[in-house]
C-alpha atoms as one frame of an Amber mdcrd trajectory, in Angstrom:
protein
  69.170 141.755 124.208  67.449 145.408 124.184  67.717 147.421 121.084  66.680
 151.098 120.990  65.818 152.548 117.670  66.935 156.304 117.291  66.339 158.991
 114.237  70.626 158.429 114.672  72.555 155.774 115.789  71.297 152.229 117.841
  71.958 151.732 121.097  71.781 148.283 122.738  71.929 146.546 125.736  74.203
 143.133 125.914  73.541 140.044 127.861  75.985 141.415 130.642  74.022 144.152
 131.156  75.859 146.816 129.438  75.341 149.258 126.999  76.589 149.699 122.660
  76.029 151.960 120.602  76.657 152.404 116.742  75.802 154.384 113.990  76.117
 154.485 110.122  78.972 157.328 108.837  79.013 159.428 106.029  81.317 156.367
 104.757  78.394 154.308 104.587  79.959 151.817 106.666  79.083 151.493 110.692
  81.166 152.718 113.578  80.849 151.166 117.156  82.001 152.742 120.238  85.486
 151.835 121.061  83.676 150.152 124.287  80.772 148.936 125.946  79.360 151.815
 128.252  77.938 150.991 131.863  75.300 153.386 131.836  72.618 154.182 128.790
  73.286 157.301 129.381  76.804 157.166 128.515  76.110 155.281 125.377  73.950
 158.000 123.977  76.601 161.156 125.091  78.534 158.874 122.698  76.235 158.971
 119.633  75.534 162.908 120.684  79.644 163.452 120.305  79.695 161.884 117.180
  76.729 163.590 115.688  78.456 166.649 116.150  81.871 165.528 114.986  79.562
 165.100 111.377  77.702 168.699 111.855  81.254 170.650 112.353  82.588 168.617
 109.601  85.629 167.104 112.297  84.105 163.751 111.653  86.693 160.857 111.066
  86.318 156.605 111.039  86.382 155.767 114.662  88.896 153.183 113.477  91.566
 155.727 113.152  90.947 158.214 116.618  90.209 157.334 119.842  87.706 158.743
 122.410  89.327 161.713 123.962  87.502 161.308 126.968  88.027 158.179 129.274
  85.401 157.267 131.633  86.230 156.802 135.243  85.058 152.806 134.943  87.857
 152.754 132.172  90.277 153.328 135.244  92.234 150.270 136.173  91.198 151.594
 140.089  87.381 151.773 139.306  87.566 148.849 137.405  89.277 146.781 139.557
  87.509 147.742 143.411  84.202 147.383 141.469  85.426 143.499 140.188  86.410
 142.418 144.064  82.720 143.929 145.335  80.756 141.841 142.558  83.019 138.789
 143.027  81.236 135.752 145.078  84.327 134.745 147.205  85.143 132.659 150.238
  85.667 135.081 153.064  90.062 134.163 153.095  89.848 134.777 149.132  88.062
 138.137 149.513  90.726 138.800 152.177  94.143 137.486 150.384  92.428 139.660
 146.875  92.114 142.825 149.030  95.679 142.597 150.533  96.790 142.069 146.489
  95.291 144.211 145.517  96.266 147.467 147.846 100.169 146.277 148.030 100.478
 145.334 144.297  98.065 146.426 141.730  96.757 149.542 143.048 100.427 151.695
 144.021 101.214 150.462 140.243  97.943 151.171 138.246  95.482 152.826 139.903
  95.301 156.005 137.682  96.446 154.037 134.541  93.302 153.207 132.062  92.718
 149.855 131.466  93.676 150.614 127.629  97.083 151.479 128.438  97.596 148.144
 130.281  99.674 146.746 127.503 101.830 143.387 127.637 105.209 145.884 127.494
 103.502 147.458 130.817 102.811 144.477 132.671 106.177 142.807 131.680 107.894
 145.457 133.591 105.402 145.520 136.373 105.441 141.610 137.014 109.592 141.909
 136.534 109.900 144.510 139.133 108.168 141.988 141.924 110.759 140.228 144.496
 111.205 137.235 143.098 112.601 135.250 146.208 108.797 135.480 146.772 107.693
 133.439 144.088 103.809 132.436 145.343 103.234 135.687 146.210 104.637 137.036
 142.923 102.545 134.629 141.197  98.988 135.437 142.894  99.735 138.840 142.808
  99.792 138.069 138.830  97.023 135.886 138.317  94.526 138.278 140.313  95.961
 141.089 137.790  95.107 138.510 134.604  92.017 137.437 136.599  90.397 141.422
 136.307  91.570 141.894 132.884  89.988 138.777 131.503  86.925 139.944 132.810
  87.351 143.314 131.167  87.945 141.270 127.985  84.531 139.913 128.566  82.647
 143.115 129.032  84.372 144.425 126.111  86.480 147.205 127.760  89.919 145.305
 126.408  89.927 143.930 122.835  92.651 141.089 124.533  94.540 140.253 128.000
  97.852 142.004 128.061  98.866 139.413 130.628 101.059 137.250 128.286 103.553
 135.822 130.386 103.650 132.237 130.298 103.618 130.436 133.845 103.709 133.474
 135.390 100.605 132.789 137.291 101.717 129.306 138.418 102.763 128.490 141.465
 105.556 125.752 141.428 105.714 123.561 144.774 108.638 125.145 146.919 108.757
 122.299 149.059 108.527 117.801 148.355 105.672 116.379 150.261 107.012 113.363
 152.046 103.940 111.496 153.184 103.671 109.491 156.691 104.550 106.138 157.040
 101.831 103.802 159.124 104.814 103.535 161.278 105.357 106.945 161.608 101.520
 107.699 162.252 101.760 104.936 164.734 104.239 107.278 166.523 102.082 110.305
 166.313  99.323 109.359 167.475 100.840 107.778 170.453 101.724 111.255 171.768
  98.679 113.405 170.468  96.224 113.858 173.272  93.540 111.095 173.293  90.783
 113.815 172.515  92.950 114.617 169.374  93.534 111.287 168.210  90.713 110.903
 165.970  91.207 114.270 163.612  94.852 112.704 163.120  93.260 109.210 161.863
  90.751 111.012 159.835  93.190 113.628 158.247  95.512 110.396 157.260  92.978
 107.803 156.055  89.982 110.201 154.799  91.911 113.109 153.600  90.024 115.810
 154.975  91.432 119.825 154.998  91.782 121.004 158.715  89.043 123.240 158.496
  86.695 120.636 157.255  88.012 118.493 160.487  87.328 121.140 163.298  83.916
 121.342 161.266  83.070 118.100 161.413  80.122 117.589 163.977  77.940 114.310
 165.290  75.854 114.541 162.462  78.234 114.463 160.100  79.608 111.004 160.868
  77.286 107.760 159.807  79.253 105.299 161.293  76.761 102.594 159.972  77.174
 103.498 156.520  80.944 103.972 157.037  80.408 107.604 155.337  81.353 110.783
 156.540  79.806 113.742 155.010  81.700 116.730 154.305  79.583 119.412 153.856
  80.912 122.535 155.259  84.240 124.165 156.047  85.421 126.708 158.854  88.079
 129.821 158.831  89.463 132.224 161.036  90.518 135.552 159.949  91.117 138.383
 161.727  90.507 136.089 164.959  86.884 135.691 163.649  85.255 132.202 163.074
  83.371 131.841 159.688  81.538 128.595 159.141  80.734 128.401 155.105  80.935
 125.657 152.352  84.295 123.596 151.819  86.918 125.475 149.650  85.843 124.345
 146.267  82.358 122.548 144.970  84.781 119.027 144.748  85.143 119.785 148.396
  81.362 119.054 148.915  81.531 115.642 148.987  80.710 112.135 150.830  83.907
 110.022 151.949  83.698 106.338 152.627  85.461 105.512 156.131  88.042 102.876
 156.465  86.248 100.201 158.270  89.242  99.733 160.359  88.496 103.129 161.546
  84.697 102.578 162.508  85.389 101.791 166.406  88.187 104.190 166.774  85.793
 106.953 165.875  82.724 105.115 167.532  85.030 105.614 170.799  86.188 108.822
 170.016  82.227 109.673 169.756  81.430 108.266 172.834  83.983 109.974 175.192
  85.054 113.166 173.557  82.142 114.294 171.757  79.142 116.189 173.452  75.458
 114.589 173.040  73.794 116.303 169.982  73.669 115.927 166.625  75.201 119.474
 166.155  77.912 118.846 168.740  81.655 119.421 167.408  83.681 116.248 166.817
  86.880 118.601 167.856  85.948 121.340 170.034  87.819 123.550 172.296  89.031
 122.559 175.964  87.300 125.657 177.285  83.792 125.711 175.365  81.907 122.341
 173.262  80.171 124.916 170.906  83.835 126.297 169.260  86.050 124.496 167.214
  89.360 123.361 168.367  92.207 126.186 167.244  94.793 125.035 164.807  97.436
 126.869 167.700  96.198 124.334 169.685  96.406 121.315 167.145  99.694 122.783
 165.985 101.302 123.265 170.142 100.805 119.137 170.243 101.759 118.463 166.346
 104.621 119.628 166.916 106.287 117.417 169.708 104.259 114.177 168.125 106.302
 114.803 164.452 108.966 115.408 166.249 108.721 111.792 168.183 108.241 110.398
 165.018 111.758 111.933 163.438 109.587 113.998 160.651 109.879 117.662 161.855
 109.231 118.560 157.993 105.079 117.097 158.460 102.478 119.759 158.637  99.145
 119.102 159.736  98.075 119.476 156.205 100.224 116.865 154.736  98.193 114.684
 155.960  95.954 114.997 152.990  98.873 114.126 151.064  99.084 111.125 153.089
  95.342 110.094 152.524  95.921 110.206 149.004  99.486 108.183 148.521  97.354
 105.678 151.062  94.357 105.523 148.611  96.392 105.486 145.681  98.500 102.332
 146.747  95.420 100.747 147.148  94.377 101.060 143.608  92.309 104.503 143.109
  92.315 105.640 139.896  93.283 109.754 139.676  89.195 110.029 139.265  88.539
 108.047 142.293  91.570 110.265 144.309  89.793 113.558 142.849  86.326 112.407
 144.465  88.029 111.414 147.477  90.400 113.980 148.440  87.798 116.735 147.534
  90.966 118.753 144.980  89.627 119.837 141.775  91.798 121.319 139.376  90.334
 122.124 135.413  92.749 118.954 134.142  90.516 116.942 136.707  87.265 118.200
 136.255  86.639 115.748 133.612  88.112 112.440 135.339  85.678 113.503 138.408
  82.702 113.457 136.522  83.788 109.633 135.880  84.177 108.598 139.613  82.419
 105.795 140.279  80.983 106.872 143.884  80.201 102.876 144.576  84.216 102.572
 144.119  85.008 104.853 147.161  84.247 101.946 149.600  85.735  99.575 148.090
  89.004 101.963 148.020  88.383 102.404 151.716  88.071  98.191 152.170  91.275
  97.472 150.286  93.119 100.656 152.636  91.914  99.080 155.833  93.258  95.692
 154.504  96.783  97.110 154.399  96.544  98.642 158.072  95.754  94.740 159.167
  98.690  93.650 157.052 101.136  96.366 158.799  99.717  95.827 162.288 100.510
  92.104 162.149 104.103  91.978 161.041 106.125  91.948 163.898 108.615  94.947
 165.370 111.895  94.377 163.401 110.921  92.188 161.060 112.763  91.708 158.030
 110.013  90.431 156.006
């Protein structure tokens, strides 16, 4: 931490890189700035203004006046375009955060300082939201709490005016009913062949569609029964970005179901191109791009419907990955490490997976498929 020495006042510079400044009054006690200042520069017109405050004899405790100028960072606007520029996000984050922020936050408080942000204000902003929208009403509330936490941190707010409890949750609109074998049996019978495999891997591995048009040859060690997820892919705007799963959980190794090892060893063998960068799921038209979700979606569609669940997306197939693991006796760690979800609650329990245990999850799971795929058609048993 840098500390300046002056013939009045100190100014120094914090661990986050801005600046304070403070000074000893005719009190005898000292008075900091009401803020951190982004500049040096700024911190210093600060001890100049108070200097002469004492020499025309208009000097009061800084406790009981505020500054009577407010910088332009002290601007929710400022503040808030400058947070979504320094922010390391996935490209869809940066994306959902922009649209937020120019349809909710901005038209409300662009020109209001951050200081007048109180929990009164943003009671009657988050109450004038539609709320037959409620996910949209929540993330529209958390990425408001999200910028003034950080302003909290750099000192600009003494608290968070964002008060409202649950506001920021997002409560499931909709009860995940996961897929029966026999009802993936059904499925799969009327996906096309070349599709097959991304259904089986979604169900038994648990994998997020863009980590499945991802996957490529190299990613697949059918010897070790392991495939390694290591990199996720997302189209906005029409554009294809390749970058890191969705979370750091989401980098992770999955044991395969060793009832699934020849499936995928044919699926290799006749749909995949030679390469260890080739595409497990690429499209019709070209090897080197991954396979749409329109064109997943076109087929998902009639195969659900088939199987008399029009209510599965192609995402609840995670859901069904993890009901499968957990009947086969994963501990919530062990489902964590699996699945690739990590939530603060289940930070810790990760840390405790045992990674030897994911194969053995994967054993027991593929024991269950040979117990369904022997009982017979009908059977009361």
């Amino acid at each position: 931490m840098t500390r300046a020495k002056r013939d009045f006042g100190t100014i120094r510079k914090r661990a986050n890189g801005r600046w304070q400044a403070y000074y000893m009054g005719p009190d005898q006690a000292f008075h900091r700035a009401p803020s951190t200042f982004e500049a040096k520069v700024d911190a210093e017109a600060w001890l100049a203004a108070e200097r002469r405050l004492m020499q025309n004899d208009e000097w009061s405790p800084s406790k009981s006046r505020r500054a009577t100028v407010v910088r332009s960072t002290e601007m929710f606007g400022p503040y808030a375009e400058a947070w979504l520029e320094q922010r390391e996000l996935k490209p869809r984050t940066r994306v959902l955060y922009r649209r937020q922020l120019d349809r909710f936050l901005l038209p409300e408080f662009r020109e209001v300082s951050l200081r007048d942000i109180t929990p009164q204000v943003v009671r009657a902003w988050y109450g004038g939201l539609d709320p037959t929208k409620p996910t949209q009403r929540a993330h529209a509330y958390g990425l408001l709490r999200s910028i003034l936490s950080t302003a909290v941190a750099d000192e600009v707010l003494p608290a968070n005016p964002c008060r409202i409890r649950w506001a920021g949750t997002v409560r499931r609109a909709r009860s995940i009913e996961p897929a029966t074998l026999g009802e993936l049996k059904v499925i799969l019978g009327k996906m096309p062949e070349r599709l097959s495999a991304l259904v089986l891997i979604g169900a038994w591995c648990g994998l997020r569609f863009g980590e499945l048009s991802e996957l490529r040859r190299k990613d697949v060690d059918l010897k070790a029964e392991v495939i390694h997820v290591r990199r996720g892919v997302v189209r906005i705007a029409g554009k294809v970005t390749v970058g890191s799963p969705k979370s750091n959980a989401g980098i992770r190794d999955v044991a395969i179901p060793p009832h699934l090892v020849p499936l995928l060893a044919e699926h290799l063998n006749r749909h995949v191109a030679a390469g260890r960068d080739a595409l497990l799921f690429s499209s019709v038209n070209d090897v080197d791009v991954q396979v749409h979700s329109n064109t997943v979606r076109r087929h998902w569609i009639q195969a659900r419907a088939a199987a008399g669940r029009e209510d599965l997306r192609v995402h609840d197939l995670r859901h069904t990955g993890a009901v499968l693991a957990a009947q086969s006796g994963a501990t919530i760690a062990e489902l964590m490490a699996r699945i690739g979800h990590s939530t603060p609650q289940a930070a810790l329990r990760y840390q405790h997976a045992a990674q030897g245990r994911d194969a053995q999850i994967a054993a027991r799971m593929s024991k269950e498929a040979k117990k369904w795929s022997k009982r017979r058609v009908g059977s009361t048993e």
